[in-house]
C-alpha positions in Angstrom: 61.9 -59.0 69.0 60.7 -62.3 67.7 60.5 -65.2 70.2 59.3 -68.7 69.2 56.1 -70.1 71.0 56.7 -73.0 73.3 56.6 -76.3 71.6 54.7 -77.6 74.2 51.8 -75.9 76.3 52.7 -75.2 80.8 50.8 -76.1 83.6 48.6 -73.2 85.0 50.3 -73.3 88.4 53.8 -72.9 86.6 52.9 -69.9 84.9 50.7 -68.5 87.4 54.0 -68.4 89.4 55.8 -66.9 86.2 53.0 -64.2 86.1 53.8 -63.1 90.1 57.5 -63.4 89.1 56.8 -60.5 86.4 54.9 -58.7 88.6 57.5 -58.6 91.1 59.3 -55.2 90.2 55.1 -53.6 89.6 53.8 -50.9 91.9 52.2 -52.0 95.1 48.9 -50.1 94.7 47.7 -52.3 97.3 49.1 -50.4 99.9 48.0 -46.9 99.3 50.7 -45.6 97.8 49.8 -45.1 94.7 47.5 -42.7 92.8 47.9 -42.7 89.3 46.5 -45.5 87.1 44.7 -47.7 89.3 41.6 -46.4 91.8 41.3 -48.3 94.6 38.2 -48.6 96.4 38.5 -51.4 98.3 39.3 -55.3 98.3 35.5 -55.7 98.4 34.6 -53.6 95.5 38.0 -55.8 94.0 36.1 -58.9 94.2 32.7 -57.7 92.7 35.2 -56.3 89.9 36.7 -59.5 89.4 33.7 -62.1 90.0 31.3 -60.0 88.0 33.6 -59.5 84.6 34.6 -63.4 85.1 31.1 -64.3 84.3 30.6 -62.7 81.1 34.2 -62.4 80.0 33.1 -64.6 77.0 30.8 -62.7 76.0 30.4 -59.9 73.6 28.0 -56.7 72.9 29.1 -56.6 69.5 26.0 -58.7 69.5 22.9 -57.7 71.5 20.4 -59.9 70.3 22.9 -63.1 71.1 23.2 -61.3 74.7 20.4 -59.8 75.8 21.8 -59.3 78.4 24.6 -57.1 77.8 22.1 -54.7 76.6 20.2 -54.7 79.7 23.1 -54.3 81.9 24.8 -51.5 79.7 20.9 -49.6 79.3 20.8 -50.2 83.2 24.3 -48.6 83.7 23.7 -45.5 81.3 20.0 -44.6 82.9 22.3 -44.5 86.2 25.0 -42.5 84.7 22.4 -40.1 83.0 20.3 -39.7 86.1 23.4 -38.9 88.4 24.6 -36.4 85.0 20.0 -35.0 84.7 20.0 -36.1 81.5 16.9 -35.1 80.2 14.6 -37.9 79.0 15.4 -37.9 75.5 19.1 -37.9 76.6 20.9 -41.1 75.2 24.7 -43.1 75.6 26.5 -45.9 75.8 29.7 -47.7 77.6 33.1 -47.1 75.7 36.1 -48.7 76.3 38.0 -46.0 78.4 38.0 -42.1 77.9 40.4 -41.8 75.1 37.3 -43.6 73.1 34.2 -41.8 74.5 36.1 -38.6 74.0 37.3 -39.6 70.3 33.7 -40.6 69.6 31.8 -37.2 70.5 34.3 -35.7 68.6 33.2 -37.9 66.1 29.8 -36.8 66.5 30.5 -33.3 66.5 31.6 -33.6 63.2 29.2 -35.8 61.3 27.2 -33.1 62.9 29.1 -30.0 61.6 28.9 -31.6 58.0 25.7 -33.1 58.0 23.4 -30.8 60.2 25.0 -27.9 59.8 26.7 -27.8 56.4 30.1 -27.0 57.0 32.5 -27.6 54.8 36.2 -27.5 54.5 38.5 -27.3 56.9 37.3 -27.6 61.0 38.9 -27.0 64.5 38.3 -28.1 67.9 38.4 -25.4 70.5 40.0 -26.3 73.6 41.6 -25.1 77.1 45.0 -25.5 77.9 44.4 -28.4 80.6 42.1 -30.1 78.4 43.1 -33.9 78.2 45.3 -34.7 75.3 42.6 -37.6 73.9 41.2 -34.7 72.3 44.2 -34.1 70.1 44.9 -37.7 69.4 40.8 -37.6 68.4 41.6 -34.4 66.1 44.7 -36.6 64.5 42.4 -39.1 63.6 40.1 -36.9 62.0 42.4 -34.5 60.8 40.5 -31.3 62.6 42.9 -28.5 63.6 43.1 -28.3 67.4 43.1 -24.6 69.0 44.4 -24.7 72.8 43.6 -21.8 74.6 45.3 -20.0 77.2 44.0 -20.6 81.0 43.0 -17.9 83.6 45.1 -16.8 86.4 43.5 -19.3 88.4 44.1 -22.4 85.9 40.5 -22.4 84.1 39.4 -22.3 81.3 39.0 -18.5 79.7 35.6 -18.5 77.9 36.9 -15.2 76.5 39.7 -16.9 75.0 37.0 -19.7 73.6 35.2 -17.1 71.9 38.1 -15.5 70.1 39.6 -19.2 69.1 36.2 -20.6 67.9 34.3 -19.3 64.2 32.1 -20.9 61.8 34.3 -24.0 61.5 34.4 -25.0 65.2 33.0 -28.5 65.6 33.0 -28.4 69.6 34.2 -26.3 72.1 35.4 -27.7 75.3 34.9 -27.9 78.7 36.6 -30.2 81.8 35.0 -31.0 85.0 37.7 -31.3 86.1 40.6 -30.9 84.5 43.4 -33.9 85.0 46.0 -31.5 85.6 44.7 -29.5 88.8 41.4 -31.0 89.1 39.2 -27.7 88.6 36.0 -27.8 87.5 35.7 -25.3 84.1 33.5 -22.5 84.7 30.7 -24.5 82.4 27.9 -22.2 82.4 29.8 -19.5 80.9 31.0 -21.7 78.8 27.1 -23.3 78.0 25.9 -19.2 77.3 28.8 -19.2 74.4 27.7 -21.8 72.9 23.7 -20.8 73.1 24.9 -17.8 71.6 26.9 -19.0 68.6 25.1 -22.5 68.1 28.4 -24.4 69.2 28.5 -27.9 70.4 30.1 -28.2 74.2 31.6 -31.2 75.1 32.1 -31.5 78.6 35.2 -34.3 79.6 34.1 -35.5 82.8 35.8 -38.4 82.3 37.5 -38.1 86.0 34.5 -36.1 87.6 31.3 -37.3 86.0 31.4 -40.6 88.9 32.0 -38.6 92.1 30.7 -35.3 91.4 27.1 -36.0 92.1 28.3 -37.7 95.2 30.2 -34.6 96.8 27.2 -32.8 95.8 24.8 -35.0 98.0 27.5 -34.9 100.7 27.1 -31.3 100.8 30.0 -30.1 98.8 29.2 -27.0 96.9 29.8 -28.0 92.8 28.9 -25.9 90.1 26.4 -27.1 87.6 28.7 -28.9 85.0 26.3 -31.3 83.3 23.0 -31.8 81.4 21.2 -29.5 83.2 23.6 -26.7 81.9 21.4 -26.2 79.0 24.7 -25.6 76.6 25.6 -29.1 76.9 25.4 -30.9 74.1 27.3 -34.2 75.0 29.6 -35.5 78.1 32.1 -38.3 78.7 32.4 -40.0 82.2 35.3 -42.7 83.1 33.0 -45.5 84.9 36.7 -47.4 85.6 37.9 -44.1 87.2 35.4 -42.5 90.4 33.2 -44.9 89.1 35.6 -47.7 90.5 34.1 -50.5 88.0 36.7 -52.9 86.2 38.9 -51.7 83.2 38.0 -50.6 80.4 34.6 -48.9 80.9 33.5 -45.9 80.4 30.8 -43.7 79.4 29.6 -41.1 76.6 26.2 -39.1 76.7 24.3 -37.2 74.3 22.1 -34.4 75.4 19.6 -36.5 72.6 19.3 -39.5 70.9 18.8 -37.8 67.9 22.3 -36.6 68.7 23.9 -39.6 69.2 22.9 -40.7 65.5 26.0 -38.6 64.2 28.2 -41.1 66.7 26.8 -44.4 65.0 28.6 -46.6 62.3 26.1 -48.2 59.7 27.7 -49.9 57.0 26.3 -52.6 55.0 28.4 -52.2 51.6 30.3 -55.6 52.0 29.5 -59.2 51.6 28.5 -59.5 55.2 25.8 -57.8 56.1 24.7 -54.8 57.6 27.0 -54.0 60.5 25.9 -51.3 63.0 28.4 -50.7 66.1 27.7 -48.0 68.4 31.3 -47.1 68.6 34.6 -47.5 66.7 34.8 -50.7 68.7 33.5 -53.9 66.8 33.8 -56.7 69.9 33.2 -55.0 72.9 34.4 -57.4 76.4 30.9 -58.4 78.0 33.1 -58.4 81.3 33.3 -55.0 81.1 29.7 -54.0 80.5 28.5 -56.8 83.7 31.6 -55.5 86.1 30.5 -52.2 85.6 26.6 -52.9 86.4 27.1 -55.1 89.3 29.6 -52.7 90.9 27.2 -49.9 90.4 24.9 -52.2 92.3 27.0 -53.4 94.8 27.4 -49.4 95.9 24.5 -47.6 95.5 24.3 -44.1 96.1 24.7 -45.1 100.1 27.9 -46.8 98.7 29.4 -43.9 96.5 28.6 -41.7 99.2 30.5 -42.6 102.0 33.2 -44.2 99.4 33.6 -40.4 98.0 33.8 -39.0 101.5 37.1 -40.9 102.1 38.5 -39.4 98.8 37.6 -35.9 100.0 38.7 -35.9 103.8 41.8 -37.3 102.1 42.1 -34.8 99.7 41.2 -31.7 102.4 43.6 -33.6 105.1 46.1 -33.5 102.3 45.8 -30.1 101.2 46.1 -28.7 104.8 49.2 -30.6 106.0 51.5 -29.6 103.1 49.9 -26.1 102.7 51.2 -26.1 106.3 54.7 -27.1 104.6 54.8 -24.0 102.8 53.4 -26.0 99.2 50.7 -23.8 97.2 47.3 -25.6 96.5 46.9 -24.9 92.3 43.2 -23.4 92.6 40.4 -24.8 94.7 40.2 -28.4 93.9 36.7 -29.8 94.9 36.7 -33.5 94.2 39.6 -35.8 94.1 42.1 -34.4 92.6 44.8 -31.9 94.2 48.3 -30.5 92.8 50.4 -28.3 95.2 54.1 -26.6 94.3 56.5 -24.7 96.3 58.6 -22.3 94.3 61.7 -22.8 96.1 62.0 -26.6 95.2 62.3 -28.4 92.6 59.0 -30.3 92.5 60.6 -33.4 90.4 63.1 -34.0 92.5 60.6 -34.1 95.3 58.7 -36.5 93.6 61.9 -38.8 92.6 62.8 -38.9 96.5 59.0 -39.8 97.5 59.9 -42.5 95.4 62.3 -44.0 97.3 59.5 -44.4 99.9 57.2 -46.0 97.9 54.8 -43.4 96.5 54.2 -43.6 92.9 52.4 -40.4 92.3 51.9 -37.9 89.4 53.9 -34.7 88.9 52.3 -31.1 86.4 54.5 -29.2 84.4 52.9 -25.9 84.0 54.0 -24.9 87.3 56.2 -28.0 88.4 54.2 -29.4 91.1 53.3 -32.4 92.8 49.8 -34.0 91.4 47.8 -36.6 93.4 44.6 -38.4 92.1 43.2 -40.3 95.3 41.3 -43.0 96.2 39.4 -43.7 99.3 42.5 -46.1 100.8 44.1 -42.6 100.7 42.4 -41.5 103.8 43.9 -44.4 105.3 47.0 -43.0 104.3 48.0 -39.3 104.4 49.2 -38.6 107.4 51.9 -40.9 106.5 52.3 -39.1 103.1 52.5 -35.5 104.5 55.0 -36.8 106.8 57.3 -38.4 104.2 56.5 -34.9 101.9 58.2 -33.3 104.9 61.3 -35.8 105.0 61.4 -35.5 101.3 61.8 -31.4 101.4 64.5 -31.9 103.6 66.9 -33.8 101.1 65.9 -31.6 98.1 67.7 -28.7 97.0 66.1 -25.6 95.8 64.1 -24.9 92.6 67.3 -24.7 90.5 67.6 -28.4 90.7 68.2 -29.7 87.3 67.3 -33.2 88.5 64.6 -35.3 86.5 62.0 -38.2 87.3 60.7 -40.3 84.6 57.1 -41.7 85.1 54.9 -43.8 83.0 
């Protein structure tokens, strides 16, 4: 709908007021009730978020040798995301604006390098589980590569079996998801890695939601697979810094197992009045505040800093776990890092997540079983006791599993 812009410009207070005033009906993520769409590690890691983009908001690494700077910070930023992911030294990236694009552009990749290393032509696929993220398809639209899903294990995996048989000469990338959004499980990767040794495929994995606190729960003595570049398969790997990485939106992270690899992801044009243009990405101006927030969080944490930050999301997550496993819920595999989804087959799991709700908790819900899905942060810790006890008031004014009542959530 069309709306005329104001004649005459408003103070800052006045519409500072306006802005709370729309903000008024938002979720309160604040208060720990929340765990989709915002990761909250703290009002301190908040302000470093905040201060740190405000200085280079202005800015823009579209143009490197205007701002120096940017490029240190963002080279800074990927050397720490490839040493926590043992990137080997020729190993390469750079920041993205969110997973949707680091995802889109090692599909991108993939496919220059299909066509121009390998000589395929005609039509390609992309080979996929089930529970891989759905920024895969919209890459695949884009590109116009036929996406095979694959059917999970019993235990919600990915089926390398089922990989093999979907992927041929065509395949630009297999993938893997460490973890998976849905019931954060880690993909067996190494099975996945000797596929694609085998048949000369290219394995993306999406750790978009695992790549930040992975390593952590590692060093804190949790017992992860191998999932990244030192699975030798691994050909490329996308890492949410704005997620476990708890920097500022939008910022995230794609790798390349080589520089040499990373070519295929690179624009060059120069056929145009301007210039030569080379972008990294799709992106053409890419926010500064993004790139600093992001290497002056990183920073501000530390490994010391990660550490005990990712320790809150797991003793949240096992706390969790335990006290509606002790409801009768099912835990959906063997979750590892921060995420956890739990159903009961004799309630309707949307309906429970309606009537949480009216408590204040705006969570997630899965389909494929109905279940409740949480994604938490390390103010969760602060906070589950009071969730499982609201879980248990909530199962106590739901009907059964044949409940035909629906929540909406977006």
């Amino acid at each position: 709908m069309r709306r005329p812009l104001p004649q005459a410009g408003a103070a800052w207070p006045a519409l500072k007021a306006q802005m709370a005033d729309y903000a008024a009906g938002d979720i309160r993520w604040r208060d720990g009730k929340t765990t989709v769409y915002v990761f909250n590690a703290g009002a301190d890691v908040e302000q470093v978020q905040k201060e740190a983009y405000a200085l280079f908001q202005s800015e823009n690494g579209l143009g490197p040798a205007a701002f120096p700077s940017l490029k240190r910070m963002e080279e800074e930023v990927v050397g720490f995301g490839l040493g926590l992911l043992h990137g080997p030294d020729e190993a390469s990236g750079v920041i993205t604006s969110g997973g949707t694009d680091s995802i889109t552009m090692a599909v991108k990749a993939a496919r220059d390098f299909a066509r121009k290393a390998k000589g395929v032509t005609g039509p390609l696929n992309l080979v996929l589980p089930r529970s891989a993220h759905p920024a895969f398809d919209k890459a695949c639209a884009l590109m116009e590569i036929e996406v095979r899903r694959t059917p999970l294990t019993a235990g919600y995996l990915a089926d390398p079996d089922a990989t093999a048989a979907a992927a041929d000469a065509a395949t630009v990338m297999i993938v893997g998801s460490a973890p998976n959004f849905p019931y954060g499980l880690i993909d067996p990767i190494e099975a996945l890695s000797d596929l694609a040794q085998k048949r000369d495929l290219w394995l993306h994995v999406d750790a978009c939601v695992g790549g930040y606190i992975a390593p952590f729960v590692r060093m804190n003595g949790g017992d992860i697979p191998p999932f990244d570049f030192e699975v030798p398969g691994v050909r490329s790997i996308s890492a949410d810094l704005h997620k476990y990485g708890y920097c500022a939106k939008g910022a995230s992270t794609v790798f390349f197992r080589s520089a040499e690899l990373q070519t295929f992801m690179t624009f060059d044009f120069r056929d145009w009045p301007g210039g030569r243009m080379v972008t990294p990405t799709l992106a053409g101006t890419r926010p500064g505040g993004a790139i600093s927030a992001a290497w002056a969080v990183m920073h501000f944490l530390g490994v010391e800093g990660y550490r005990a930050k990712h320790a809150l999301v797991t003793q949240a997550r096992e706390r969790i776990a335990a006290g509606v496993e002790a409801l009768g819920f099912r835990i959906l595999g063997a979750p590892q890092l921060g995420i956890l989804a739990f159903t009961r087959d004799d309630k309707d799991c949307v309906a429970l997540w309606a009537k949480l709700r009216e408590r204040g908790w705006f969570t997630g819900v899965t389909t494929e079983p109905k279940s409740l899905h949480l994604m938490l942060s390390p103010v969760h810790a602060q906070v589950a006791d009071e969730y499982i006890a609201d879980v248990k008031w909530a199962l106590g004014e739901v009907g059964g599993a044949a409940s035909t009542s629906e929540a909406r959530y977006s």
